[in-house]
C-alpha positions in Angstrom: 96.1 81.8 99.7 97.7 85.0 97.5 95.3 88.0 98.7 96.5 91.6 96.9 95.0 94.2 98.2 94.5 96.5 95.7 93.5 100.6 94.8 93.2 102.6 91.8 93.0 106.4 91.1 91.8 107.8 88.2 90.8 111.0 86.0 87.2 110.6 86.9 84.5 108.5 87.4 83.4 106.8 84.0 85.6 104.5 81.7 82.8 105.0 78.9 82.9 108.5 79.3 86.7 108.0 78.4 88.5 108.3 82.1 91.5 106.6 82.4 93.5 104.8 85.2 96.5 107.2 86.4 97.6 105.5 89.5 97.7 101.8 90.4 98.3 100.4 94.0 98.1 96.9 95.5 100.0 95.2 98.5 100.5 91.0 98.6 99.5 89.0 101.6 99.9 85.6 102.1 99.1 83.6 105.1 97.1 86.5 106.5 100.1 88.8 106.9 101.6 91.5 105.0 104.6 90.3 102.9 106.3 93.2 101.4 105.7 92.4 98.0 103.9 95.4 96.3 103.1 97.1 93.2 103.2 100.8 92.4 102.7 102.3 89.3 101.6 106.3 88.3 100.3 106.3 84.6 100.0 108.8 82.1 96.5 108.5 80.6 97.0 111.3 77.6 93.6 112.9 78.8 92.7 115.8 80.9 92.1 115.2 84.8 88.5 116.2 86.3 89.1 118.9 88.7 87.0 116.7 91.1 88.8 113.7 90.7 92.1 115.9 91.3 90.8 117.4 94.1 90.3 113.6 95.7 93.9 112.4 94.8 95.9 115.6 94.2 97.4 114.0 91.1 98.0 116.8 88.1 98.4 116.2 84.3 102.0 117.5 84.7 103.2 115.3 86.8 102.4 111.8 84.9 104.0 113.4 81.7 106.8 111.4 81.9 105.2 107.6 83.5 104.7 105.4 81.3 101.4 104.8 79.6 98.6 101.7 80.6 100.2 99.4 77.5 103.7 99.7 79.1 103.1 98.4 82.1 100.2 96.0 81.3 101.7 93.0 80.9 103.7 92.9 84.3 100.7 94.0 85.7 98.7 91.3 84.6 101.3 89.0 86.0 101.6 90.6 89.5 97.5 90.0 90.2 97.7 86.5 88.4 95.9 83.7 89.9 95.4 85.9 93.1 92.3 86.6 95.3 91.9 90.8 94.7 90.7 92.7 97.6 89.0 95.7 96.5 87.6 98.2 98.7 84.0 99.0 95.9 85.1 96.2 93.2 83.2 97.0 90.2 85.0 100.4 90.0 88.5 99.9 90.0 87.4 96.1 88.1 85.7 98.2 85.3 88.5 100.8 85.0 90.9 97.9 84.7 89.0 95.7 82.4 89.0 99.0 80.1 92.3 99.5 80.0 92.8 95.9 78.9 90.1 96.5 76.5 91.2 99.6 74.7 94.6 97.7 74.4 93.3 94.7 72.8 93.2 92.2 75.2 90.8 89.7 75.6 91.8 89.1 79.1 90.0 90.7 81.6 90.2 90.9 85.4 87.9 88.0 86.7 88.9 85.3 83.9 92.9 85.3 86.1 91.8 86.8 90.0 89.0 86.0 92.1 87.7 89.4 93.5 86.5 89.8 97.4 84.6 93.5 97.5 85.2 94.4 101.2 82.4 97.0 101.0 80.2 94.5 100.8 81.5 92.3 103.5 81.4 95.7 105.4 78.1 96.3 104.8 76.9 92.8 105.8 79.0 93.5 109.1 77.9 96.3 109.8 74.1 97.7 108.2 72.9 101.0 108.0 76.3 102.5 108.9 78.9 104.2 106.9 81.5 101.8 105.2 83.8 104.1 103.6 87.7 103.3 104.6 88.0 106.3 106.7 84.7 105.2 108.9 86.1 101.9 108.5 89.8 103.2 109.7 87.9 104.6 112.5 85.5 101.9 113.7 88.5 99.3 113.3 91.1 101.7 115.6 93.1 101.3 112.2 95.7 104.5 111.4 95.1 106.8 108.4 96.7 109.7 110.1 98.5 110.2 106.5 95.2 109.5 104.4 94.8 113.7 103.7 94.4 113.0 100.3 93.2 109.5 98.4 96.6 107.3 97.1 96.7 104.3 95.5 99.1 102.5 97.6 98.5 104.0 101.1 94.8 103.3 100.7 95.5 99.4 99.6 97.8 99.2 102.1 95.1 100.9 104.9 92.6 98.7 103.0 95.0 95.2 104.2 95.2 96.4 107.8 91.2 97.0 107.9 90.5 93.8 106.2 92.3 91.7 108.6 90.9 93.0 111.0 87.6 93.1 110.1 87.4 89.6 108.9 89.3 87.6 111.2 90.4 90.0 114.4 94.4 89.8 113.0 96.2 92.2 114.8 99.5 91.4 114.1 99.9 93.2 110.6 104.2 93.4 110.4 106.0 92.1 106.9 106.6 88.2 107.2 109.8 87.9 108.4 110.6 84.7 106.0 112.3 85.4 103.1 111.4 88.8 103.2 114.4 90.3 101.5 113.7 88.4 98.3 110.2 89.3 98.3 110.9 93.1 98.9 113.2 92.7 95.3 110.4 91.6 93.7 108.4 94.7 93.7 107.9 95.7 89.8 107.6 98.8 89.7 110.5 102.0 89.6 107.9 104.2 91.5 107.2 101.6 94.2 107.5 103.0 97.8 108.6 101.1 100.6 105.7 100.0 103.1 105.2 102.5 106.2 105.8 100.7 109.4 102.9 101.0 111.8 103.4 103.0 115.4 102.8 100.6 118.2 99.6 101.1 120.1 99.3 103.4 122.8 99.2 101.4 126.4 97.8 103.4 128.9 98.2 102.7 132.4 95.7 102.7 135.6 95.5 105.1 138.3 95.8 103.9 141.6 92.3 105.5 142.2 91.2 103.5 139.3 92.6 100.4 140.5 90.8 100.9 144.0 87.6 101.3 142.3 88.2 97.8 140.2 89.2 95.8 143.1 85.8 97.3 145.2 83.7 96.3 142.4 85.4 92.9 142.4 84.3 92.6 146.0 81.4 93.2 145.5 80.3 91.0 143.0 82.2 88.5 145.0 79.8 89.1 147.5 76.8 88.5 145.2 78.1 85.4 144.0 78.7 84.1 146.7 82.3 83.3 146.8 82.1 82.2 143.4 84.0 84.5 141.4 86.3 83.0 138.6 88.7 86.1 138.0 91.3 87.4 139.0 91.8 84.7 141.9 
């Protein structure tokens, strides 16, 4: 199956109060692993910024003077997501932004008539209840890195988002690009902003004492004892 995971920032937090999408994010797995195919696109959306929102993503009105505008890029959009399962980290926002951009443009498509969308807050929440599900308590809870999350991006948080939803739905650990036919696929990114995947630092392995090694193999005594010989590990 095509996942993209995918992220969006924008110039506040209402499409009918006229906000626009500024940034767009999303990273392609297939086969439950990262393939390096990606899309990255900053927008200009001809409107003023919230100072809130700006204060989440860092993103001024001066720097998207020169991107390109939504209608620009819309159509190779559309074609990157096409007939792919979207993972979206609180769906029906970045679905409604993008279904008004399509909208104001003309289209009659809209997001759910070409992607099937999975909203992994709400597989979060059905994991885990009463606890916060934001991606920085998820990062956390899933020992997942977002050392270089200080402010909210588009592509670093979809591509955070793919490490914590493989974990969380299926215990994948090994996150690295596909190895197969990799070089074509990282050619096939769309976008002239696109930035290349950070790799990920290998976990930490940290070793025993001898102290604590003593203490392990008296415990296993003992509860060899107990049993009665019948201990199953390590023998």
């Amino acid at each position: 199956m095509r996942q993209i995971v995918l992220d969006t920032e924008t110039t506040g937090l209402e499409p009918r109060a006229g906000h626009r999408i500024i940034e767009i994010g999303a990273v392609e797995i297939e086969k439950r692993r990262l393939t390096g195919r990606h899309y990255h696109q900053y927008i200009n959306p001809e409107r003023e910024i919230d100072e809130g929102a700006q204060e989440v993503h860092g993103i001024s009105l001066e720097s998207l003077q020169d991107k390109p505008l939504f209608a620009d890029i819309a159509e190779e959009f559309v074609e990157f997501v096409r007939g792919a399962e979207l993972v979206i980290h609180n769906a029906p926002f970045d679905v409604g932004f993008l279904d008004n951009e399509l909208a104001l443009l003309g289209h009659s498509v809209r997001i759910n008539d070409i992607c099937s969308v999975v909203d992994s807050l709400v597989l979060a929440r059905q994991k885990h209840p009463g606890q916060k599900n934001n991606l920085d308590a998820l990062c956390k809870r899933y020992d997942v890195d977002n050392s270089q999350r200080d402010l909210h991006g588009a592509l670093l948080d979809a591509e955070i988002l793919a490490d914590v939803y493989l974990v969380m739905t299926g215990g994948q650990t090994r996150l690295s690009l596909s190895a197969e036919g990799d070089s074509e696929q990282r050619g096939a990114a769309v976008s002239s902003d696109h930035i290349k995947l950070k790799g990920r630092r290998p976990g930490r392995v940290i070793a025993a004492t001898d102290a604590e090694l003593q203490a392990h193999e008296a415990r296993l005594a003992a509860i060899r004892k107990m049993s009665g010989g019948r201990l199953v590990w390590p023998d």
